[in-house]
C-alpha positions, 0 to 999 in steps of 0.5 A: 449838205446837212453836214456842211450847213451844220457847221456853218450855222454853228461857227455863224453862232459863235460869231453872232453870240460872242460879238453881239451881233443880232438882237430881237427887233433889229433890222438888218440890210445885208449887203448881196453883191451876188457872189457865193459869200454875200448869197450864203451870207443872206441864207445863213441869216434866214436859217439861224433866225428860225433858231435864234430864239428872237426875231430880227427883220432881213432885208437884202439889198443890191448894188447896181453896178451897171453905171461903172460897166459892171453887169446887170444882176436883178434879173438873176438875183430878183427869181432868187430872193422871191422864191425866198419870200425875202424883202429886196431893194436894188439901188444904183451905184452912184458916181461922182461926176468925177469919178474915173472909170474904170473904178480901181478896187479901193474905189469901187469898194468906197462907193459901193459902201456909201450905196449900202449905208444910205439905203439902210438907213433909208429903209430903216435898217438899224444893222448892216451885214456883210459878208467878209469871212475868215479868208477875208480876215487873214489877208486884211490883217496882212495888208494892214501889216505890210502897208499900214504898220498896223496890226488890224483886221476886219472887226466882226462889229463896228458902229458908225454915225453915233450908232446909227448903223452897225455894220456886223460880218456874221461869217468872220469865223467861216473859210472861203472854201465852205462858203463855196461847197455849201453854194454849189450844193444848194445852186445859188446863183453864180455872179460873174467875175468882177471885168476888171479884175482885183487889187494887185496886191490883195491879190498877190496875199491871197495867192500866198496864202493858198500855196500852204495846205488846209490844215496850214492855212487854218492854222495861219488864220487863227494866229492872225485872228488871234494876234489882232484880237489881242490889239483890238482889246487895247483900243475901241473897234474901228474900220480898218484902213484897207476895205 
């Protein structure tokens, strides 16, 4: 496990030294849906704070998703992040009255989003980390590539309302499976499957992506990584159309 938390931490510190992501006096809402990427994400920021040489503030906060039929977390999440002495909020997801059910994934993910920043900004939150990671990455450049024409990925850092809040993706350089391997090692709680499944089509990209090997695969990601770096120094960073 120490192994596995070493090169964690030094691939969040690259994203978080190379990007700017953290500095002393911030406050930062992380986003904990309650999935391996959002659980690591949060111990992650715990860790490298003891090593930062500065001090920011974490605060976790969790969207309820019960008003969409989603399943009730508190009860497993709340034991967690006590044991962590860590700061939670629970908020509600809340609908539009015209809203249809069951929300599709782009609609779910709109609405979860809004949830995060207005409880951020309400709890004073000045940073807002989520936990998209390298596998993430890759496939939202291919969406982008495929439906939109354009050549853009999920920005490590992106500033909103006239820098109000910046939402950061500390584990943008961290594959999907070392996520996974490093929350089975330390036993952190396992979120059920979203019931009512994933975009068809970010489905479809993540499949092919997993019929090439590891080495492979690492390979794809970097030159995608790569490629939309170099059109992202063209313009300002801006959230990409696909979420």
């Amino acid at each position: 496990m120490r192994g596995i938390l070493s090169g964690l931490l030094k691939s969040f510190a690259r994203a978080c030294k190379e990007f700017d992501l953290l500095a002393e006096g911030d406050r930062v809402a992380v986003a904990l849906s309650g999935g391996k990427d959002s659980t690591s994400l949060l111990d992650l920021m715990l860790r490298y704070r003891e090593r930062a040489g500065f001090f920011y503030e974490v605060v976790a906060v969790h969207v309820v998703g019960t008003a969409a039929g989603f399943p009730d977390l508190t009860g497993m999440l709340a034991p967690w992040l006590e044991a962590r002495g860590v700061d939670y909020h629970f908020v509600p997801l809340e609908l539009p009255p015209e809203e249809p059910l069951p929300l599709n994934c782009f609609r779910c993910s709109w609405n979860r989003r809004k949830a995060l920043f207005l409880a951020a900004d309400a709890l004073g939150c000045n940073k807002l980390a989520l936990g998209h990671h390298a596998d993430d990455a890759a496939v939202t450049t291919l969406m982008n590539l495929l439906f939109t024409g354009r050549l853009e990925t999920l920005e490590p850092k992106v500033t909103f309302f006239g820098g109000r809040i910046t939402v950061i993706r500390p584990l943008v350089y961290i594959p999907a499976k070392n996520l996974a391997a490093y929350a089975r090692a330390l036993d952190f709680p396992v979120a059920p499957p979203c019931p009512y499944g994933q975009d068809a089509n970010r489905q479809k990209i993540e499949d092919f992506l997993r019929h090439f090997g590891p080495r492979q695969q690492a390979h794809i990601r970097a030159n995608l990584w790569r490629a939309t770096r170099k059109e992202s120094a063209k313009q300002p960073a801006t959230d990409p159309r696909i979420p």
